[in-house]
C-alpha positions in Angstrom: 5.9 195.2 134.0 9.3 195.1 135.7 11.1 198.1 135.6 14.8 197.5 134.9 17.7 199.8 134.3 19.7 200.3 130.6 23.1 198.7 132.8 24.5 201.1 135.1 21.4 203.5 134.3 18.3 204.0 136.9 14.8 202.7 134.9 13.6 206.4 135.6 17.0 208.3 135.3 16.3 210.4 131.8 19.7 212.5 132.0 21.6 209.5 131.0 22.3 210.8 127.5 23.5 213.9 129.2 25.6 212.9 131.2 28.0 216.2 131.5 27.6 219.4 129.9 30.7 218.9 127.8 29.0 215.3 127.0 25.2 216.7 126.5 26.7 219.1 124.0 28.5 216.0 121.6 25.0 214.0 122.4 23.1 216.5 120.6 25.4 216.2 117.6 25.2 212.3 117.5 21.5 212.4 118.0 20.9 214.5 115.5 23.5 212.8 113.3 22.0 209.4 114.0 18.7 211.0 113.0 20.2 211.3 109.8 21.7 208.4 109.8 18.8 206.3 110.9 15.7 207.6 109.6 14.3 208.4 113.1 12.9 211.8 111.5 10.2 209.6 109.4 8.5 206.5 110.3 10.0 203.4 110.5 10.1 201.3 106.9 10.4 197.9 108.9 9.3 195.9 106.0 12.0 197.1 103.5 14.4 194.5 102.5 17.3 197.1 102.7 16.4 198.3 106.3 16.5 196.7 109.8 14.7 198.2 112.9 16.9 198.6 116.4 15.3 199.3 120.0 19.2 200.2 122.2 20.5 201.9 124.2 22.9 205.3 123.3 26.0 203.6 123.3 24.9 201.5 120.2 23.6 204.7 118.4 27.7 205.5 117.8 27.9 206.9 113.9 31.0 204.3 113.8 29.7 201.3 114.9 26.1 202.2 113.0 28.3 203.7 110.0 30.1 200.6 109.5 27.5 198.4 109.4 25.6 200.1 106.7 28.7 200.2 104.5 29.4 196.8 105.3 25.9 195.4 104.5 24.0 197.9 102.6 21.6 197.7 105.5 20.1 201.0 106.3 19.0 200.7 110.8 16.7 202.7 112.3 17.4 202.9 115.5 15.4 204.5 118.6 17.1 204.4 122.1 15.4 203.8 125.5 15.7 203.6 129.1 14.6 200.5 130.9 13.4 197.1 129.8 9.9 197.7 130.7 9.7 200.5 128.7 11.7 199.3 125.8 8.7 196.2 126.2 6.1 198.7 126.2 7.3 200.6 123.1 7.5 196.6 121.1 3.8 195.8 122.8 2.4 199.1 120.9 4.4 198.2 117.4 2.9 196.0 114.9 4.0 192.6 114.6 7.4 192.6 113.5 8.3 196.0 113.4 11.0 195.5 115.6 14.4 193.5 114.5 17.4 193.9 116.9 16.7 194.4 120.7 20.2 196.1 122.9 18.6 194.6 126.5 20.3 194.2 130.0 22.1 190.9 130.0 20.3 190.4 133.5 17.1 190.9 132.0 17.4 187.8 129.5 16.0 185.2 131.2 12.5 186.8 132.0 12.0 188.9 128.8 12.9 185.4 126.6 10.3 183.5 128.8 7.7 186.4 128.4 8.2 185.1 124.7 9.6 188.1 123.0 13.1 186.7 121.6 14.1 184.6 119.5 16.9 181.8 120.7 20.1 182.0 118.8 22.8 180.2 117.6 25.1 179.6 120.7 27.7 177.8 117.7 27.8 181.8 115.6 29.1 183.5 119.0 33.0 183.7 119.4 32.7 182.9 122.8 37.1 182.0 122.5 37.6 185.2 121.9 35.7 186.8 125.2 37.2 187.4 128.4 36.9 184.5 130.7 33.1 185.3 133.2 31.1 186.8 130.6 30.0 184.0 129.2 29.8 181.9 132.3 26.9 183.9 134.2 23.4 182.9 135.4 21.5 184.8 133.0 23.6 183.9 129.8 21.7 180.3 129.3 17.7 180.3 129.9 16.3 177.1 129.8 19.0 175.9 128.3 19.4 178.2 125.4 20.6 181.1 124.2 18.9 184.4 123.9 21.1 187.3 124.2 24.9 187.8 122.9 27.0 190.0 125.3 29.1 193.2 123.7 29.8 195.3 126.6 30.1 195.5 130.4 31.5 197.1 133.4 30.6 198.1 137.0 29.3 200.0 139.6 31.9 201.1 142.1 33.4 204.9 142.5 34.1 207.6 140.4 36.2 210.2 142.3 38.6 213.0 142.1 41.7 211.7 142.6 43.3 215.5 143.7 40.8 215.3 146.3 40.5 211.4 148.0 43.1 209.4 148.8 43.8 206.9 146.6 44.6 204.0 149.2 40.8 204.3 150.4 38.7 203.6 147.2 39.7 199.9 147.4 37.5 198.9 149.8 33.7 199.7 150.3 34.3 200.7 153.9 35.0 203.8 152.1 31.0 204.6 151.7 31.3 204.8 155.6 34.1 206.4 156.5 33.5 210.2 158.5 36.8 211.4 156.7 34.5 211.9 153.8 31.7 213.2 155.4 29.5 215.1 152.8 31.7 215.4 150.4 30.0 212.3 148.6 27.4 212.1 146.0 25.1 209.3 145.7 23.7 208.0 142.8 19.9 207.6 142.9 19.5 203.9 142.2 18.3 201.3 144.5 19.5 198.2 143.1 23.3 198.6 143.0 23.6 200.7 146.1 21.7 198.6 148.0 24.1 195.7 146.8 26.9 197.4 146.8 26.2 197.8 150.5 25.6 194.1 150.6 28.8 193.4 149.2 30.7 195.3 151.6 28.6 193.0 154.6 29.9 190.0 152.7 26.4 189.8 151.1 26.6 188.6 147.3 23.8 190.5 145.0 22.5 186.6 144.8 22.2 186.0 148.5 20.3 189.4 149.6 16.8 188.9 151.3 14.2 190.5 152.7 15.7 189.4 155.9 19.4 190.4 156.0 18.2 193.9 153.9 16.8 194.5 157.4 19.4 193.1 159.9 22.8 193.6 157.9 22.3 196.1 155.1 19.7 198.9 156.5 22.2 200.3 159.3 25.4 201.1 156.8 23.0 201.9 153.8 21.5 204.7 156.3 25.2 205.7 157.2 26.3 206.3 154.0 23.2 208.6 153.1 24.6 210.3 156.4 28.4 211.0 154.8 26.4 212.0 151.1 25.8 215.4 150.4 23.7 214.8 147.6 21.9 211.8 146.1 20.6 212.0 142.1 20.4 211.5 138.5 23.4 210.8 136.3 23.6 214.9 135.5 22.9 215.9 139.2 25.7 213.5 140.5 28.2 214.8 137.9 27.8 218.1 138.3 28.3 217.7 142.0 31.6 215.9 141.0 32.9 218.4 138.1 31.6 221.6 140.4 33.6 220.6 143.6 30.9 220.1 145.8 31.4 216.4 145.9 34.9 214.1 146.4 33.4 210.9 144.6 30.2 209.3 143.2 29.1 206.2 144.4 27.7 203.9 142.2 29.9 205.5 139.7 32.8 203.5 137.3 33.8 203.5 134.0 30.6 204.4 132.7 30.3 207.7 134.5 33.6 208.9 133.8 36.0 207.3 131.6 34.5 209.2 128.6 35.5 212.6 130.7 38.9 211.4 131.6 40.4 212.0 128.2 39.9 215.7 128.9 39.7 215.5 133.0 43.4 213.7 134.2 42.0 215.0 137.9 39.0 211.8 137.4 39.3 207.9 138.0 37.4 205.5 139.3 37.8 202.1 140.8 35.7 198.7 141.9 35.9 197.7 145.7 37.9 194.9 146.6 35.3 193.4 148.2 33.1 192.3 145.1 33.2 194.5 141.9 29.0 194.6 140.9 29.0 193.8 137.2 26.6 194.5 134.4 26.1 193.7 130.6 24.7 194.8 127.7 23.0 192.3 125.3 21.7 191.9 121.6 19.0 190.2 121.2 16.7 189.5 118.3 13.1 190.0 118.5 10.8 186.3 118.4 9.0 188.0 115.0 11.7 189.5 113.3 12.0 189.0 109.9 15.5 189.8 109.6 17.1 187.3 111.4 20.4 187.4 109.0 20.8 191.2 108.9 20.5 191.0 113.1 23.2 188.4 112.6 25.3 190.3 110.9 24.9 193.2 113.1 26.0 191.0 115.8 29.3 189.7 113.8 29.8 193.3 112.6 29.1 194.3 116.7 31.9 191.7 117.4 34.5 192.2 115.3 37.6 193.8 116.8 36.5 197.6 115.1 33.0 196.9 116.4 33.9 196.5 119.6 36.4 199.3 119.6 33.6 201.5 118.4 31.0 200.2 120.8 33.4 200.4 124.3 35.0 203.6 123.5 31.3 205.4 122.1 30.2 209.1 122.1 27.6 208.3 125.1 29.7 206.4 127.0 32.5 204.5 127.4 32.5 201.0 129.1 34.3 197.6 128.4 34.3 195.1 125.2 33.9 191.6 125.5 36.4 191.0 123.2 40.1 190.3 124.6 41.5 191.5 121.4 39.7 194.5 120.7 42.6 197.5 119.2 42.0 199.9 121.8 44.4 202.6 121.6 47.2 203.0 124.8 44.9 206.2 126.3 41.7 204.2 125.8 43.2 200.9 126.7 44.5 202.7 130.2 41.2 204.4 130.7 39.5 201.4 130.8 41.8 199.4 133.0 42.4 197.2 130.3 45.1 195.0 132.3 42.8 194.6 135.2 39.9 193.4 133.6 41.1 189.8 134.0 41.0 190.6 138.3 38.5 192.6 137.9 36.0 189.8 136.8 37.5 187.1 139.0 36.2 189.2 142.1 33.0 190.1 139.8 29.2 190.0 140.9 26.3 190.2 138.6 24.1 193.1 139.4 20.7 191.1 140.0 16.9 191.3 140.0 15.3 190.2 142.8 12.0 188.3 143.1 9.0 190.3 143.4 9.0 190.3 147.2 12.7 191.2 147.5 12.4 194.1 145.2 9.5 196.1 146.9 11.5 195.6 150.0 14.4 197.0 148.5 12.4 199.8 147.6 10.8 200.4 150.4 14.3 201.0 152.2 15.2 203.1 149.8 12.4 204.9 150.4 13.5 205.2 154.1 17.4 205.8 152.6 16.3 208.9 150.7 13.9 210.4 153.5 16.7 209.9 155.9 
């Protein structure tokens, strides 16, 4: 089974719904409210006509976006988060036939989870594709064979998240930064292979698309070794944070929105930025499950998902903040600011999708970041 990521989060990163202590502390609350909520405390009902079942990620656990939808539809959802694709798969593989509705799932991951037959295609026609901003529709992954199998509802990037009181704000536009001996361990690393290692790429003039086992070797290995030379520490979502929030690191690399816009409401001393030399993209999808039963309450999850509130609800939730699809969505100034709301547009005209490689590509990967991290 392939081992993918929830978007910006590492397959085997568990501290992603805990992402600060300030955040862990509101997590618990939601958690336990979505318990309430959702029905997690007893077993799943999944053949109740008032009930729909939801494999996601945190983000879609919000008691707004869930909230609203129940009052909306009468719908009850009982939602259970993950991390990574192949484990969300294994979790489906030990349910009973159709005890699983509505599927959050990297965007990325589409093609190969809808060919492994476990979703159903929609309704391209239902999506309000007018209403998205321009790139999110038009990726690789959004068609698969032709058709459709997952709806996008949020994105953003890897990049830097930094401390603006303490880097220089005319060096995290370019990736060179990652390199540079001015900040000599005084970065932190994030511990995930696939967007550093492109990342990297990007900044050789490598797209995510055109890395192979080849050029990992002759372009990428020498500056991916640098930067583990300039980081002081390389981990998990909490280890990384705390390195930024205690002072003992300038920046996070791989870091963006999703690491510390949340934060930023309380923190005016955090930002965060894309390079200029690619910003690495990823998505979140919903996706319905090939023997759901409840193909019109997943719909209507989708539309509800959609809707300007949705969306609002969804970019701006209590486990992390990233960007909506929608162009319209009301986000207030603070959270319209936060999220660089009038740079999305440039943003995704210099966008790359984070990819997964074949088979041969990824152990290679892996095996320099073996070497990265032993470095």
């Amino acid at each position: 089974m392939i081992r993918r990521s929830n978007g910006p989060f590492a397959p085997y990163d568990r501290s992603w719904q805990q992402l600060s202590r300030r955040r862990f502390l509101k997590n618990s609350a939601l958690t336990a409210g979505a318990l309430a909520t959702t029905g997690l405390g007893a077993p799943f009902s999944a053949s109740a006509a008032d009930s729909m079942t939801f494999l996601t990620w945190c983000d879609h656990m919000d008691p707004r976006l869930l909230g609203g939808y129940e009052e909306k539809t009468g719908v009850k959802v009982e939602a259970k988060s993950y991390e990574g694709s192949g484990a969300a798969l294994s979790i489906k593989d030990q349910s009973a036939p159709g005890d699983w509705d509505l599927f959050c799932l990297d965007f990325q991951d589409t093609p190969w989870v809808a060919r492994d037959g476990y979703l159903k295609a929609l309704d391209d026609s239902r999506v309000p594709w007018d209403a998205f901003h321009d790139g999110i529709r038009d990726q690789p992954h959004a068609y698969t064979d032709g058709k459709l199998y997952g709806v996008p509802d949020k994105f953003g990037y890897y990049g830097i998240a930094y401390n603006k009181d303490k880097v220089d704000e005319a060096d995290v536009n370019s990736a060179e930064i990652m390199f540079s001996d001015k900040y000599k361990g005084r970065m932190a690393v994030y511990d995930y292979y696939q967007p550093i290692i492109q990342l990297v790429g990007l900044s050789q003039g490598i797209a995510p698309k055109d890395i192979t086992v080849d050029n990992l070797e002759s372009t990428i290995r020498k500056p991916l070794l640098k930067l583990k030379s300039n980081a002081i520490v390389v981990g998990d979502i909490v280890t990384v944070l705390n390195a930024l929030h205690g002072d003992s690191a300038d920046m996070i690399i791989g870091g963006a929105e999703w690491s510390v816009a949340l934060d930023m409401v309380e923190n005016p001393s955090l930002d965060y930025n894309v390079f200029d030399e690619g910003a690495l993209l990823w998505n979140e999808s919903l996706c319905i499950f090939e023997d759901s039963a409840k193909e019109k309450e997943c719909w209507d999850f989708i539309d509800w998902t959609l809707s300007p509130d949705g969306q609002r609800y969804l970019a701006t939730s209590e486990c992390f903040w990233a960007c909506p699809v929608r162009k319209d969505t009301p986000l207030t100034e603070q959270e319209a600011s936060i999220l660089r709301w009038d740079q999305q547009v440039a943003f995704l005209q210099n966008a790359y999708p984070s990819t997964l490689g074949a088979p041969d590509l990824d152990a290679a990967m892996l095996d320099l970041w073996q070497e990265f991290l032993a470095s």
